[in-house]
C-alpha positions as CSV (number, residue, x, y, z in Angstrom):
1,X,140.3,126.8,102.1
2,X,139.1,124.8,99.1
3,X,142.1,122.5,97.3
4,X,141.0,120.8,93.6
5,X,144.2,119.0,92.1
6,X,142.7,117.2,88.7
7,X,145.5,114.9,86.5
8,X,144.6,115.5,82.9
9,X,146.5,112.8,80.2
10,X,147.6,114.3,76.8
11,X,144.6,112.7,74.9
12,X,142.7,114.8,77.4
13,X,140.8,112.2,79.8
14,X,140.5,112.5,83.2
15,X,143.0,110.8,85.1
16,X,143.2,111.5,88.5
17,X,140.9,114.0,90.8
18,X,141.5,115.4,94.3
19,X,138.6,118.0,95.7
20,X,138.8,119.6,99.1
21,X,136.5,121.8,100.3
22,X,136.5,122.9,104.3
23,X,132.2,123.6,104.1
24,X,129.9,123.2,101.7
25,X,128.3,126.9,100.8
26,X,124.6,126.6,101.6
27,X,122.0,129.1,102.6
28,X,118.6,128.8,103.6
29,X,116.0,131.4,103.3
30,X,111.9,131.7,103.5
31,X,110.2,133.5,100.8
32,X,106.8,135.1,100.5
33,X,104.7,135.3,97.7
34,X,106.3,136.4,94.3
35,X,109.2,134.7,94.5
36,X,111.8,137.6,94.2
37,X,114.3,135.6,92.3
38,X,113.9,134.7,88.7
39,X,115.2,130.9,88.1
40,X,115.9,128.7,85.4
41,X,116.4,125.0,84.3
42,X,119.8,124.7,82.2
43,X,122.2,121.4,82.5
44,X,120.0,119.7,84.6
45,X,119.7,122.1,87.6
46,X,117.6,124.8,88.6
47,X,119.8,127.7,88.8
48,X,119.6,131.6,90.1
49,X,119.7,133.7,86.6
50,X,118.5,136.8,87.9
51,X,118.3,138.6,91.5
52,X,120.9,138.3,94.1
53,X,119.9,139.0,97.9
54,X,121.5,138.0,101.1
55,X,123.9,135.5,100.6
56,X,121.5,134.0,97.2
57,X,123.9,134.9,94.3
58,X,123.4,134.3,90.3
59,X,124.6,130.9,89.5
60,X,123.4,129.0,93.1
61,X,121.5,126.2,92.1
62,X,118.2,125.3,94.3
63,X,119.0,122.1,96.5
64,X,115.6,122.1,98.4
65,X,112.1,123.3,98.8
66,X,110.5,122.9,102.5
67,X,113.3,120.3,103.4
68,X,112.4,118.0,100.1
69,X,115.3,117.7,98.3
70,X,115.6,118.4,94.6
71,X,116.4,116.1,92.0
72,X,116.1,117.8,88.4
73,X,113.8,119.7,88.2
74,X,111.0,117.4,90.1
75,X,110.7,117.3,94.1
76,X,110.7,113.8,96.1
77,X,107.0,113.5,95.4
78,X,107.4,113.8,91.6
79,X,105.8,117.6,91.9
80,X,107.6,119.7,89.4
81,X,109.7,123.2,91.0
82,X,108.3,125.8,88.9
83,X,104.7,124.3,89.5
84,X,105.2,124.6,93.6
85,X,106.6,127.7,93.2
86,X,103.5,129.5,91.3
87,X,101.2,128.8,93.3
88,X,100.5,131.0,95.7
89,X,98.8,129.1,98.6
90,X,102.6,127.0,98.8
91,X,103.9,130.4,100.4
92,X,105.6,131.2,102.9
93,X,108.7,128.6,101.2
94,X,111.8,127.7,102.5
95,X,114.3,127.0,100.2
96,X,117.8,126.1,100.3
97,X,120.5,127.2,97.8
98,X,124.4,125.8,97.2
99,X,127.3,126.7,94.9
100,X,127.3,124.3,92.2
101,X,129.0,121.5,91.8
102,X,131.4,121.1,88.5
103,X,130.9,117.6,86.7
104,X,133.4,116.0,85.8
105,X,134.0,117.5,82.0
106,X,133.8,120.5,83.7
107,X,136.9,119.6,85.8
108,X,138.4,118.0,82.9
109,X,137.7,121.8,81.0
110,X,139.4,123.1,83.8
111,X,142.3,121.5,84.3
112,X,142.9,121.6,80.7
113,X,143.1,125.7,80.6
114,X,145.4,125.6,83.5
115,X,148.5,123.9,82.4
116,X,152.4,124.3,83.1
């Protein structure tokens, strides 16, 4: 069960935050050459825009690549996703995907649309 309980003033900053969440939604698979998923770079994340399979939905953003985690859109070792993932001798790739986590505009959007 996940709980979010955001305080929004009237001049619409963010005032008070409470997020809950019982486990973080992350899955884990090993892909062979294509990849099968078609991914993009928007707001700072590399994000699932096109092919869902297993658990891997549209919108799960990439948090890994062979246990390296990802910062942007550049690895630890400064190697660049899309790069890594073209080249075919890189295969097979495990890589791990999450839901992604709103920022906190995006909360403050939220809560605003949701009032009493």
């Amino acid at each position: 069960m996940a709980v979010s309980v955001y305080i929004v003033s009237k001049a619409g900053g963010m005032i008070y935050q409470y997020d809950y969440n019982v486990v973080p939604i992350e899955y884990e698979k090993t892909f062979s050459y294509p990849l099968d998923l078609t991914l993009e770079y928007l707001n700072n994340r590399v994000l699932v825009t096109f092919g869902q399979m297993d658990n891997i939905k549209v919108g799960h953003i990439v948090l890994s690549i062979n246990g390296s985690p990802i910062i942007g859109r550049k690895m630890n070792d400064g190697r660049d996703i899309f790069d890594v993932l073209k080249a075919e001798e890189n295969y097979p790739i495990s890589i791990k995907f999450g839901r992604l986590r709103l920022g906190t505009n995006e909360k403050i959007v939220m809560a605003s649309t949701f009032h009493s």
